[in-house]
Backbone as ProteinMPNN parsed JSONL, in Angstrom:
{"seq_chain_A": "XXXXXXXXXXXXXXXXXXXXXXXXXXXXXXXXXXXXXXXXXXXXXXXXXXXXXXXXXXXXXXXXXXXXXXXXXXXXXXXXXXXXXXXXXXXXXXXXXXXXXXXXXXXXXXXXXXXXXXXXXXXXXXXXXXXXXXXXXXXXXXXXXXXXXXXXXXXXXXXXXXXXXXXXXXXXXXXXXXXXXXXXXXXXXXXXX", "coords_chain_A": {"N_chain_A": [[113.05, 120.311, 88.216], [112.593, 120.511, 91.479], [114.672, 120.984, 94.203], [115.808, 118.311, 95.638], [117.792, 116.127, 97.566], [119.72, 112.873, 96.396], [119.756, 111.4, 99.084], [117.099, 112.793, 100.312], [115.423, 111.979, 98.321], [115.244, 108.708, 98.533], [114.408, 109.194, 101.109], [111.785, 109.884, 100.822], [110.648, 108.212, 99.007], [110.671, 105.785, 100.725], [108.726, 106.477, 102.416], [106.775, 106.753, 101.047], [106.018, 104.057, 100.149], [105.399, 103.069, 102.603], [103.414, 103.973, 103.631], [101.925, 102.759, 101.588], [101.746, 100.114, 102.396], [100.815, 100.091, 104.5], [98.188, 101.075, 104.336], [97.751, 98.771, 102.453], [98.05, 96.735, 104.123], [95.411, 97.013, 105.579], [93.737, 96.279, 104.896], [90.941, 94.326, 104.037], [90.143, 91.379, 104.041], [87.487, 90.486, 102.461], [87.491, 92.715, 100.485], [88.775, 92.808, 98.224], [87.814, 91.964, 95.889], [86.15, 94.762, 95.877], [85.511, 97.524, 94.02], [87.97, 99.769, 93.382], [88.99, 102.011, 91.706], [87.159, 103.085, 88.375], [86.879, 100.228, 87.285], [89.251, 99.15, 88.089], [89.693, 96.476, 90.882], [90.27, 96.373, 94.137], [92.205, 94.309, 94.574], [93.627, 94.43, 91.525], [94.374, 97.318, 91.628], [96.368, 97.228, 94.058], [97.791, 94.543, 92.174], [98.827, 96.341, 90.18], [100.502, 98.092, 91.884], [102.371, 96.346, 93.009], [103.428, 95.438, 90.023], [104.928, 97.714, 89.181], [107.029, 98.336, 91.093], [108.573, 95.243, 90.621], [109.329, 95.737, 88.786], [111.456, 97.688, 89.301], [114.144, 96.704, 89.864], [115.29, 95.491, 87.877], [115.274, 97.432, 85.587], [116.778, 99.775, 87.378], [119.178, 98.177, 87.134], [120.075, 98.579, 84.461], [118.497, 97.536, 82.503], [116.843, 97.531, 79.582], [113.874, 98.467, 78.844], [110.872, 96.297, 77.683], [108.546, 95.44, 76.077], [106.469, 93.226, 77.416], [108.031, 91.898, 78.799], [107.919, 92.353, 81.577], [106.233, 91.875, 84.714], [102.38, 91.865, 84.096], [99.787, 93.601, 84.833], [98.031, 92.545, 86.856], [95.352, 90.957, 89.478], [96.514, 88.163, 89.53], [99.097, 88.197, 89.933], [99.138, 88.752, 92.179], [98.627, 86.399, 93.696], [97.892, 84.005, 96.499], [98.708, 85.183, 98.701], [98.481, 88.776, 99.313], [99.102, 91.032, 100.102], [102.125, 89.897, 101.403], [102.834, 89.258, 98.841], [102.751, 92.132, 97.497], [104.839, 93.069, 99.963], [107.106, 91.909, 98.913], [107.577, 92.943, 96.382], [107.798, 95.351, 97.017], [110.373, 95.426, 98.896], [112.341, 94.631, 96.943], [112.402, 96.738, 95.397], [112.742, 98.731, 96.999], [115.742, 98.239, 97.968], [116.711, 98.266, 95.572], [116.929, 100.946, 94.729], [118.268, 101.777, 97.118], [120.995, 101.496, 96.073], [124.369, 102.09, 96.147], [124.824, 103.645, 93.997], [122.653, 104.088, 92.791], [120.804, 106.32, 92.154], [122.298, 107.948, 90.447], [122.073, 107.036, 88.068], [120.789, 106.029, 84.904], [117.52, 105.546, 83.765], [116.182, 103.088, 81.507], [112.931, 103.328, 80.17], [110.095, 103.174, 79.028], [108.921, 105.444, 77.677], [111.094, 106.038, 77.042], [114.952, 107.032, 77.273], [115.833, 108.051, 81.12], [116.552, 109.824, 84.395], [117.359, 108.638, 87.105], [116.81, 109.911, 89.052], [114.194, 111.132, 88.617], [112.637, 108.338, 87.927], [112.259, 107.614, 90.567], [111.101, 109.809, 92.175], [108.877, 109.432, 90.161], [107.29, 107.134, 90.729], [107.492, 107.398, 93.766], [104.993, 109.338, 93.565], [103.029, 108.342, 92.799], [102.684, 105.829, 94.261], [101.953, 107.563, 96.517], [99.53, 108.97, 95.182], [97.751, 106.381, 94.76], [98.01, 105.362, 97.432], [96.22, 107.079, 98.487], [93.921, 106.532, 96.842], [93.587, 103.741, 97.698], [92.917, 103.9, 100.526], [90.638, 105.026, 99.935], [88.862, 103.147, 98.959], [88.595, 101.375, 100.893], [87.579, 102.557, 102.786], [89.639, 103.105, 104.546], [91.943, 105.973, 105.797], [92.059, 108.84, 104.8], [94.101, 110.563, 104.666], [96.835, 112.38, 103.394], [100.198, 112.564, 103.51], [101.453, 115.081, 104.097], [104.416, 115.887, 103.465], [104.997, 114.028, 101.06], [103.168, 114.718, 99.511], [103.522, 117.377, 98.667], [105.994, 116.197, 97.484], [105.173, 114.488, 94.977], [103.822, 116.487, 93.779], [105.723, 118.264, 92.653], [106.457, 116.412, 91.084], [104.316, 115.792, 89.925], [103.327, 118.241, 88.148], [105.131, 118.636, 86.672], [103.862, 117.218, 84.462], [102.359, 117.384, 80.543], [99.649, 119.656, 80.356], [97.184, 118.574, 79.417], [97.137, 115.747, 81.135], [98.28, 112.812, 80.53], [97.421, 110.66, 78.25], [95.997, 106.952, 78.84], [98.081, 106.687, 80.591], [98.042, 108.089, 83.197], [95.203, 109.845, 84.794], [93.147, 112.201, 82.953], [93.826, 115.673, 84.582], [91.74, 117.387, 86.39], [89.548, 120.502, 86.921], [90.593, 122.99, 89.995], [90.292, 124.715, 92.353], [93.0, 127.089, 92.387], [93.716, 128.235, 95.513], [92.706, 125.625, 96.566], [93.721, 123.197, 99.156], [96.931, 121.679, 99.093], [96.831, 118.787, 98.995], [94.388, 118.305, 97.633], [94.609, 119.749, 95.587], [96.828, 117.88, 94.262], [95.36, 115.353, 94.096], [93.295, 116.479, 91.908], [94.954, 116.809, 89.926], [95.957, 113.955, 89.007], [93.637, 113.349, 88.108], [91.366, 112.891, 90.602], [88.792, 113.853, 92.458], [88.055, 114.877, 95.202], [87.422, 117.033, 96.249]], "CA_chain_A": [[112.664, 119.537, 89.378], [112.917, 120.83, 92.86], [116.518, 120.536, 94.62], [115.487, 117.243, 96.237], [119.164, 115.344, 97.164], [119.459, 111.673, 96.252], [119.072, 110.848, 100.282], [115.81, 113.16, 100.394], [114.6, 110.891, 97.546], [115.248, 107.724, 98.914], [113.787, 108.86, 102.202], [110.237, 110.292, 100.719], [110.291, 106.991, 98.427], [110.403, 104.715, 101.711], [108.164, 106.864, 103.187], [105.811, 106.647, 100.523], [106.267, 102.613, 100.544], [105.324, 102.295, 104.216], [102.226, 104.865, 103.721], [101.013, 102.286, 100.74], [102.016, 99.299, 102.944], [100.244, 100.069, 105.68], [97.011, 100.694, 103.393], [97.384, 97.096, 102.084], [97.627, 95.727, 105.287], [94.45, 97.433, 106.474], [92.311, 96.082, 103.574], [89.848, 93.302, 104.828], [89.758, 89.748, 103.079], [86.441, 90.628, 102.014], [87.467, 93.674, 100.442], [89.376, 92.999, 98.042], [87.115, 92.332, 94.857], [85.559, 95.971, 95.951], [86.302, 99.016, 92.947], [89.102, 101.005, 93.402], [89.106, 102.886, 90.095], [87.232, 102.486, 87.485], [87.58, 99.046, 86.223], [90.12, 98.328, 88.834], [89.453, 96.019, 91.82], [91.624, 96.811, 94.906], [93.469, 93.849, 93.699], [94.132, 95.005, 90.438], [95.399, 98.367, 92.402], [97.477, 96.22, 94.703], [98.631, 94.411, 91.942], [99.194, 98.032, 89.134], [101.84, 98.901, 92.184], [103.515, 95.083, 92.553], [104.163, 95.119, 89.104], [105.459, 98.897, 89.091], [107.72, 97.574, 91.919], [108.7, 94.474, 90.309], [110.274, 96.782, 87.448], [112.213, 98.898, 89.222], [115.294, 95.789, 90.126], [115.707, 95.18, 86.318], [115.583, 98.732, 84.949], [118.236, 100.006, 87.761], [120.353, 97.557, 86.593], [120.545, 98.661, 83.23], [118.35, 96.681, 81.249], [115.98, 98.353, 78.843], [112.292, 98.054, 78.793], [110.684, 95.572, 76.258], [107.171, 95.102, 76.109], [105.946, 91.89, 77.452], [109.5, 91.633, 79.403], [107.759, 92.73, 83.0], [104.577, 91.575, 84.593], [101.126, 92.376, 83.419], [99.565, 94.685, 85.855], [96.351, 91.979, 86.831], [95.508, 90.588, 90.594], [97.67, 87.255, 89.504], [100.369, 88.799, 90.417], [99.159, 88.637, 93.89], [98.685, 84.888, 94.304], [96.897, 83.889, 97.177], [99.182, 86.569, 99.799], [98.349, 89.835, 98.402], [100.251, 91.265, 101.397], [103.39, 89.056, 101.011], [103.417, 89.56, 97.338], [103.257, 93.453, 97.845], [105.915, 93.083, 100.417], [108.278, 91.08, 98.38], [108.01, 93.542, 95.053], [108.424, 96.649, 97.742], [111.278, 95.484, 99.529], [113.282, 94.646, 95.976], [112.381, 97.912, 94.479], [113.516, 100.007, 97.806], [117.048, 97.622, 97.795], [117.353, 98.637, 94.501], [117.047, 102.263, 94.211], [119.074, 102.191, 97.84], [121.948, 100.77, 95.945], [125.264, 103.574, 96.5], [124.97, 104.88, 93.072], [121.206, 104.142, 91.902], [120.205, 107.577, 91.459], [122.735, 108.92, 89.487], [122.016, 106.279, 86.621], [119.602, 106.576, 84.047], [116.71, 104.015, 83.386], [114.969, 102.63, 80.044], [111.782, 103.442, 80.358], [108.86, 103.003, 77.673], [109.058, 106.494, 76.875], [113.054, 107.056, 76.812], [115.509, 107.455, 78.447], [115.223, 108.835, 82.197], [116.942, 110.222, 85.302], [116.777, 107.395, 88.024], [116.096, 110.463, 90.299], [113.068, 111.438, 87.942], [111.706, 107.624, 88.155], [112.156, 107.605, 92.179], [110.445, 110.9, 92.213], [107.41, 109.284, 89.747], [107.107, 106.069, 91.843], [106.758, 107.754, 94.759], [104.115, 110.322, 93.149], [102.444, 107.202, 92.176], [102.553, 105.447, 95.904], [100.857, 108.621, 97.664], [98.148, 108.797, 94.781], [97.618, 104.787, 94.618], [97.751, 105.43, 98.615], [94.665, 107.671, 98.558], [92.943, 105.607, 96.149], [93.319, 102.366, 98.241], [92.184, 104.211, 101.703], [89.353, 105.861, 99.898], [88.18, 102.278, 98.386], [88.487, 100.392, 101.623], [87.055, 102.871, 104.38], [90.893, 103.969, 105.608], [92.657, 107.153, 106.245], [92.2, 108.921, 103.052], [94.558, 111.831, 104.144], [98.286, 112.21, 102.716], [101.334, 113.02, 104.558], [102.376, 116.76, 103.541], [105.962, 116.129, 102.491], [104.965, 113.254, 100.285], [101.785, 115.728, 98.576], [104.594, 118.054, 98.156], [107.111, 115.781, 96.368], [104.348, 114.07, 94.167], [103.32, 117.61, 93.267], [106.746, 118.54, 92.231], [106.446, 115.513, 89.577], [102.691, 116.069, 88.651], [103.76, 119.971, 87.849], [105.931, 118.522, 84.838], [103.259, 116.97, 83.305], [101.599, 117.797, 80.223], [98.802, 119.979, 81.092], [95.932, 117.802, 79.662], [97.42, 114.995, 81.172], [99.455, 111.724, 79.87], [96.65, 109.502, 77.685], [96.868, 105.644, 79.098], [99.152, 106.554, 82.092], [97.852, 109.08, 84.042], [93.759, 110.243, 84.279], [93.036, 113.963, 82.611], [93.476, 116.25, 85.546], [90.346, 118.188, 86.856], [89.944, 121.653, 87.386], [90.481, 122.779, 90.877], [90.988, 126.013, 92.887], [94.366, 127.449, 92.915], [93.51, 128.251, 96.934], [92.693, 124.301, 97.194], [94.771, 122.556, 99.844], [97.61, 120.739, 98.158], [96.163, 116.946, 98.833], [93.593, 118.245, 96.782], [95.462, 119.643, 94.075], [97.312, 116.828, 94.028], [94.692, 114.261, 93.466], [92.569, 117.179, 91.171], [96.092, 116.605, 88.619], [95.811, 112.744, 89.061], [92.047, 113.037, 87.792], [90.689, 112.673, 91.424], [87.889, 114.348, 93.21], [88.484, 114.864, 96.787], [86.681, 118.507, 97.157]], "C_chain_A": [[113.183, 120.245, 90.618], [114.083, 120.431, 93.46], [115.928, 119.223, 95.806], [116.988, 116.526, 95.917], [118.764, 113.716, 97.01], [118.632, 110.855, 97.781], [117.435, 111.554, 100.484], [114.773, 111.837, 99.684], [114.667, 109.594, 98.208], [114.315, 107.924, 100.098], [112.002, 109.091, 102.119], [109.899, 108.788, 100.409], [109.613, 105.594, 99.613], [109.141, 104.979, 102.647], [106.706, 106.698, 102.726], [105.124, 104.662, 100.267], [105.379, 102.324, 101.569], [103.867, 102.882, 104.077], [101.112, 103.743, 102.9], [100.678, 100.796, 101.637], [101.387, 99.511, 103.769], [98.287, 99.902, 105.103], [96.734, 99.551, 102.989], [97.318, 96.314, 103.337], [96.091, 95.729, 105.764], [93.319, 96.5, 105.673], [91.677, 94.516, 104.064], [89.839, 92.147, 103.424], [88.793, 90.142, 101.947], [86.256, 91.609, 100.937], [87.881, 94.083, 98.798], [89.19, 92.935, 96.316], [85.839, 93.891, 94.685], [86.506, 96.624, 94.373], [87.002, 99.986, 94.043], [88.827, 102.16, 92.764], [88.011, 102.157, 89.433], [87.474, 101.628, 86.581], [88.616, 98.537, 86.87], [89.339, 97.916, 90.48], [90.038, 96.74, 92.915], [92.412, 96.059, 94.251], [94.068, 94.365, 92.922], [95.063, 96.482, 90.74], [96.467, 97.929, 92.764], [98.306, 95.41, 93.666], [99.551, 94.983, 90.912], [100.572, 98.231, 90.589], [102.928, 97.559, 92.337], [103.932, 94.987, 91.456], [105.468, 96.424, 88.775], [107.157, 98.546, 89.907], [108.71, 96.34, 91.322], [110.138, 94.749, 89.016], [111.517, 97.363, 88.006], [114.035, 97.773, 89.278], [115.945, 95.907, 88.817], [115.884, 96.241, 85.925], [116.82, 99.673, 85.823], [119.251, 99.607, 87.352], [120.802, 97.692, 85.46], [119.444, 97.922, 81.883], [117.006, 97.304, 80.808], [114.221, 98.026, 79.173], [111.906, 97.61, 77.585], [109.435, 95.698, 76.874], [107.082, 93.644, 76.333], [107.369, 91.136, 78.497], [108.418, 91.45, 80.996], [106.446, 92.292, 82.867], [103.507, 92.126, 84.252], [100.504, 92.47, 84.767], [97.884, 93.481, 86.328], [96.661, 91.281, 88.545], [95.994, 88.92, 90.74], [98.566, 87.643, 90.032], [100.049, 88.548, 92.167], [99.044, 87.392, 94.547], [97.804, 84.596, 95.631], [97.311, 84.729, 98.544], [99.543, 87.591, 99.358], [99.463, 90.647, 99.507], [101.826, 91.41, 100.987], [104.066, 89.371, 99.481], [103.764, 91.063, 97.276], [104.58, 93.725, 98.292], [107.37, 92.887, 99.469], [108.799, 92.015, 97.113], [108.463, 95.051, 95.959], [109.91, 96.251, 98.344], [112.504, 95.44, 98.045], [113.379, 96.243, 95.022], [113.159, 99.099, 95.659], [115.162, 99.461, 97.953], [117.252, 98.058, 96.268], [117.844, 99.757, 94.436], [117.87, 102.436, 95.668], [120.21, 102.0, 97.27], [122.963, 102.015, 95.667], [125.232, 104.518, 95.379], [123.574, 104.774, 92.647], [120.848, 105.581, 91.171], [120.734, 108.237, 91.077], [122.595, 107.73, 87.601], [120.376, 106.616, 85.956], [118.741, 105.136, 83.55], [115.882, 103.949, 81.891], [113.831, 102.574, 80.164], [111.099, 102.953, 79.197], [109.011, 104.074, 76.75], [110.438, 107.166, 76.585], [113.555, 106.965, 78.129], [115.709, 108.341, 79.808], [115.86, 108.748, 83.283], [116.565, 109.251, 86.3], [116.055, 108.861, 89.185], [114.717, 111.187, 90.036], [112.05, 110.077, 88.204], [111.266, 107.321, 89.509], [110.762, 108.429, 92.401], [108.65, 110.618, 91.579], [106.762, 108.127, 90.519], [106.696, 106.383, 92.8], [105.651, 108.67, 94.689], [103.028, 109.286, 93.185], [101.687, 105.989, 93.563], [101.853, 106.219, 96.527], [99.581, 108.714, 96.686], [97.313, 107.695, 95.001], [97.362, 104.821, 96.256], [96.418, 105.869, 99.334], [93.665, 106.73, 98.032], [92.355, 104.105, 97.151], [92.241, 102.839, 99.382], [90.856, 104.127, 101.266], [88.216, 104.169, 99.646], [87.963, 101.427, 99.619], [88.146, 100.749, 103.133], [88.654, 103.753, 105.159], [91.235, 105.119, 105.502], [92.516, 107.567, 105.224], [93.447, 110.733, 103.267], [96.099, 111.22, 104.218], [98.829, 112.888, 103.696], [101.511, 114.365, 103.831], [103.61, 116.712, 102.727], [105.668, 114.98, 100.986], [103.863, 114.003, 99.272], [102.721, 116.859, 98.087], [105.091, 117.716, 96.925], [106.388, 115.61, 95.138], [103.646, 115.879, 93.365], [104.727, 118.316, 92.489], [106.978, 117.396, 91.127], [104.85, 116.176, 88.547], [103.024, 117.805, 87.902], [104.174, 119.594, 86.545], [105.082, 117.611, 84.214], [102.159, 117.648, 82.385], [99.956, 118.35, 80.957], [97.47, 119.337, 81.19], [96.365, 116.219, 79.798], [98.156, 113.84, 80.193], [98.105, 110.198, 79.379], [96.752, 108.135, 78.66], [97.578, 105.856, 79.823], [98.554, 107.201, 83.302], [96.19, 109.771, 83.93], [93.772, 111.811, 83.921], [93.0, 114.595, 83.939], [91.907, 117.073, 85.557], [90.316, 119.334, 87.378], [89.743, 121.921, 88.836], [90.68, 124.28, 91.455], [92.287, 126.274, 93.378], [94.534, 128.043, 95.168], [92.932, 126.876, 97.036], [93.864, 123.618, 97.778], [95.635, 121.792, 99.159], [97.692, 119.039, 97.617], [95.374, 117.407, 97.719], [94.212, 118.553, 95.127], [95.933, 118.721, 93.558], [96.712, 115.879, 93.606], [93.825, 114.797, 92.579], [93.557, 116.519, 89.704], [96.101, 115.62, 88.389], [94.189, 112.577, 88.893], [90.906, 112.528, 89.138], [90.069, 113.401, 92.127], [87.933, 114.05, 94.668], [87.806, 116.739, 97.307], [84.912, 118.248, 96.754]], "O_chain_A": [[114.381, 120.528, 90.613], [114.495, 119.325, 93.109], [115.672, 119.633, 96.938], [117.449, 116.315, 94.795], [117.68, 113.302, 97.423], [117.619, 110.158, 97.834], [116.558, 110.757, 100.82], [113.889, 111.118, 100.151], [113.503, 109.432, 98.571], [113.452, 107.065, 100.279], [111.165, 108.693, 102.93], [109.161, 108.117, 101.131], [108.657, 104.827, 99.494], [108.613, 104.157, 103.395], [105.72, 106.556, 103.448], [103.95, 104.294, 100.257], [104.606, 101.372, 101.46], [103.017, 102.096, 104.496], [99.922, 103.657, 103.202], [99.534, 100.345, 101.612], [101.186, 98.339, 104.089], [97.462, 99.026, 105.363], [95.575, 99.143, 103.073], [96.574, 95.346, 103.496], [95.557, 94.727, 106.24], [92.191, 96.197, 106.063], [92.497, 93.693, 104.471], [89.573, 92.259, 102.227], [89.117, 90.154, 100.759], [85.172, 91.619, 100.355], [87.564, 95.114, 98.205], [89.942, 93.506, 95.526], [85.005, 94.069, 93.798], [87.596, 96.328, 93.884], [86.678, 100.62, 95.048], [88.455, 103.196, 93.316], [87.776, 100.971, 89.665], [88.006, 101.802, 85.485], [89.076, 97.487, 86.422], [88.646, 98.699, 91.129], [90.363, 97.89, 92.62], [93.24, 96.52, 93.465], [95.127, 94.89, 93.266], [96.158, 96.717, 90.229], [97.502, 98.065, 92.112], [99.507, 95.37, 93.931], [100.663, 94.523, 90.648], [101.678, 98.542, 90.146], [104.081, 97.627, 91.91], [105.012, 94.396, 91.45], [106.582, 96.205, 88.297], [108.221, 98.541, 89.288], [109.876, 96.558, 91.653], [111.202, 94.253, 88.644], [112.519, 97.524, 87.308], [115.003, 98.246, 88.683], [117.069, 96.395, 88.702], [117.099, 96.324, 85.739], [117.701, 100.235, 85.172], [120.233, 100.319, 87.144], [121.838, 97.1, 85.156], [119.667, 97.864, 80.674], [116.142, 97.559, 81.647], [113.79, 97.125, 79.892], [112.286, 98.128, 76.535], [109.279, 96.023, 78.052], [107.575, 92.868, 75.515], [107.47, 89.938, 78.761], [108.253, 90.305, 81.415], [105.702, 92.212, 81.889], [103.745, 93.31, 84.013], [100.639, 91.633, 85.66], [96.762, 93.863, 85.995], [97.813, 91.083, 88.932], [95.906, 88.376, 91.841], [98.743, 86.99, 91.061], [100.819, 88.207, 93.065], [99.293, 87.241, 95.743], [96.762, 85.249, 95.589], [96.454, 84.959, 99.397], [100.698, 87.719, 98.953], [100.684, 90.605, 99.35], [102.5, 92.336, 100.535], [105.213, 89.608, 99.105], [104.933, 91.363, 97.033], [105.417, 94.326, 97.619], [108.374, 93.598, 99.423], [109.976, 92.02, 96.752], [109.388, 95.751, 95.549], [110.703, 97.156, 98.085], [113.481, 96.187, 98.11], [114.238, 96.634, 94.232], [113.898, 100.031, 95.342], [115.943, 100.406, 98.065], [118.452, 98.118, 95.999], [119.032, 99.894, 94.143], [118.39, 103.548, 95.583], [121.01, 102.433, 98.099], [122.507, 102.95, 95.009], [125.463, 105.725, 95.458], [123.328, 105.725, 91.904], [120.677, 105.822, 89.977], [120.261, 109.373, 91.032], [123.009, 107.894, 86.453], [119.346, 107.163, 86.352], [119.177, 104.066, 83.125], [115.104, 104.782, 81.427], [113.489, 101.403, 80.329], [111.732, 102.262, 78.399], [109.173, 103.98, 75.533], [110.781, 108.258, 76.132], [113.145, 106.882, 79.287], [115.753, 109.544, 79.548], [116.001, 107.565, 83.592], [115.362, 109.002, 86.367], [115.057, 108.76, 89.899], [114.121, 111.756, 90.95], [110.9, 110.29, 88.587], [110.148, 106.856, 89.731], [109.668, 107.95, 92.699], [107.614, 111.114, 92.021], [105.612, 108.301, 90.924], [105.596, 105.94, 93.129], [105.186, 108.924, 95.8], [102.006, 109.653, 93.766], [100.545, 105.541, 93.67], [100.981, 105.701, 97.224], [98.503, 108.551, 97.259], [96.174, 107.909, 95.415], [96.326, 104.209, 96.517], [95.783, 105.373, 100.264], [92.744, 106.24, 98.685], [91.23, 103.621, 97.268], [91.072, 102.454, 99.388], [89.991, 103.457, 101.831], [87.065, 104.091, 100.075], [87.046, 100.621, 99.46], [88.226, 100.08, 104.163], [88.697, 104.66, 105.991], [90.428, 105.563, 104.685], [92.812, 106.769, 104.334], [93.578, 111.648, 102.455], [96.522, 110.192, 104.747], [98.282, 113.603, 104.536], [101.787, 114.242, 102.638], [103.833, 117.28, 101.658], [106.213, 115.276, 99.922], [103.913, 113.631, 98.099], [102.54, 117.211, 96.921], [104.968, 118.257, 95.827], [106.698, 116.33, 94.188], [103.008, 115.92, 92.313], [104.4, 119.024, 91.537], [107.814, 117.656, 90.261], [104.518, 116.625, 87.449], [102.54, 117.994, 86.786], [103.731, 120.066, 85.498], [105.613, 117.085, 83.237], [101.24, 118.304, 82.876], [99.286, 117.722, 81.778], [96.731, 119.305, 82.175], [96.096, 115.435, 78.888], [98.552, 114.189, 79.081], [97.962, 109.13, 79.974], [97.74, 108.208, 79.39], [98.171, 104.786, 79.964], [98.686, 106.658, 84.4], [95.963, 110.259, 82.823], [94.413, 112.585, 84.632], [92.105, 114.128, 84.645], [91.175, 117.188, 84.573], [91.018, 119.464, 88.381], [88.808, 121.271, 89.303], [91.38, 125.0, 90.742], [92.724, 125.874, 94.457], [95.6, 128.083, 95.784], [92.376, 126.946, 98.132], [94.885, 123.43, 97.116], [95.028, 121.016, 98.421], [98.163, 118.397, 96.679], [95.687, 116.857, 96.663], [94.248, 117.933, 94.064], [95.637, 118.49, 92.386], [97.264, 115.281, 92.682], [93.196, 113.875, 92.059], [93.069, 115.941, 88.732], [96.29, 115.588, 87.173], [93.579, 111.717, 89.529], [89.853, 111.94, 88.887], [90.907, 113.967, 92.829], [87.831, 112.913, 95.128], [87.814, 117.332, 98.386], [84.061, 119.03, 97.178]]}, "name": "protein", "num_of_chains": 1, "seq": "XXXXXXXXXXXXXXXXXXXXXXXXXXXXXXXXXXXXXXXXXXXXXXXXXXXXXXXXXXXXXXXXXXXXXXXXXXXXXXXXXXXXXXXXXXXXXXXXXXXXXXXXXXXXXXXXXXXXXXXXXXXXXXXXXXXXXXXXXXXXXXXXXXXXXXXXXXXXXXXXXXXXXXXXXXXXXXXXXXXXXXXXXXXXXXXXX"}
């Protein structure tokens, strides 16, 4: 992984937060049973990162991952202030991972045990893709900040090359001279050239 210090991480993470946050604000009433993804609404987007979010309080703290423990990734989760609910799972997940030692502990993941500064690092990979995705589905800004296409590229790098089944879409081939947004969403199975 790239020499990224704990404060770097914290500060891309928030940065990547505010980038997704600002995207959910933008998104129109009307908008919000539109496709995202494949099979996902925006909701269902909006609420794939509240539950992501939702996780991170409990797994800082130590406590393992169970199946069926954490919410189920569906636009319930968002209740009738998709917003508010966003807000509420972002602000507990950035109080968490600010907490003085967070990122030297190690979290229970699904797949094993894992470097809190590895799940920071996928979270926020996860926020700037999920960030694109929302813009692109709802008319807004569809371009990425640089340092955050960076970091997220410094996670997508360590994954298998034909992608992660069920987590992650098969990447897509792309030109090694393609701008790094693009790379970036080419490895996250997204078309953007």
């Amino acid at each position: 992984m790239a020499d990224f210090s704990p404060v770097e991480l914290l500060e891309l993470f928030q940065r990547a937060q505010a980038l997704f946050t600002d995207r959910v604000d933008a998104v129109d009433p009307d908008q919000w049973e539109d496709e995202a993804l494949p099979g996902w609404t925006v909701a269902d987007l909006v609420a794939h990162l509240v539950s992501e979010h939702l996780w991170a309080p409990p797994l800082l703290a130590g406590e393992p991952y169970a199946e069926g423990r954490f919410p189920d990734e569906t636009s319930d989760l968002l209740g009738d202030d998709p917003f508010t609910g966003w807000e509420t799972a972002a602000d507990g997940s950035l109080s968490a991972f600010a907490e003085d030692d967070a990122l030297v502990r190690t979290v229970h993941l699904e797949r094993g045990p894992t470097p809190a500064t590895q799940y920071i690092l996928e979270m926020t990979a996860d926020l700037t893709v999920h960030s694109w995705d929302l813009a692109r589905a709802t008319g807004g800004d569809a371009e990425l900040d640089g340092e955050l296409v960076t970091a997220a590229l410094v996670f997508a790098e360590q994954l298998p090359e034909d992608g992660v089944p069920g987590v992650f879409d098969p990447p897509l081939d792309v030109s090694a001279s393609a701008s790094p947004q693009t790379r970036l969403l080419a490895r996250f199975g997204r078309k953007d050239f």
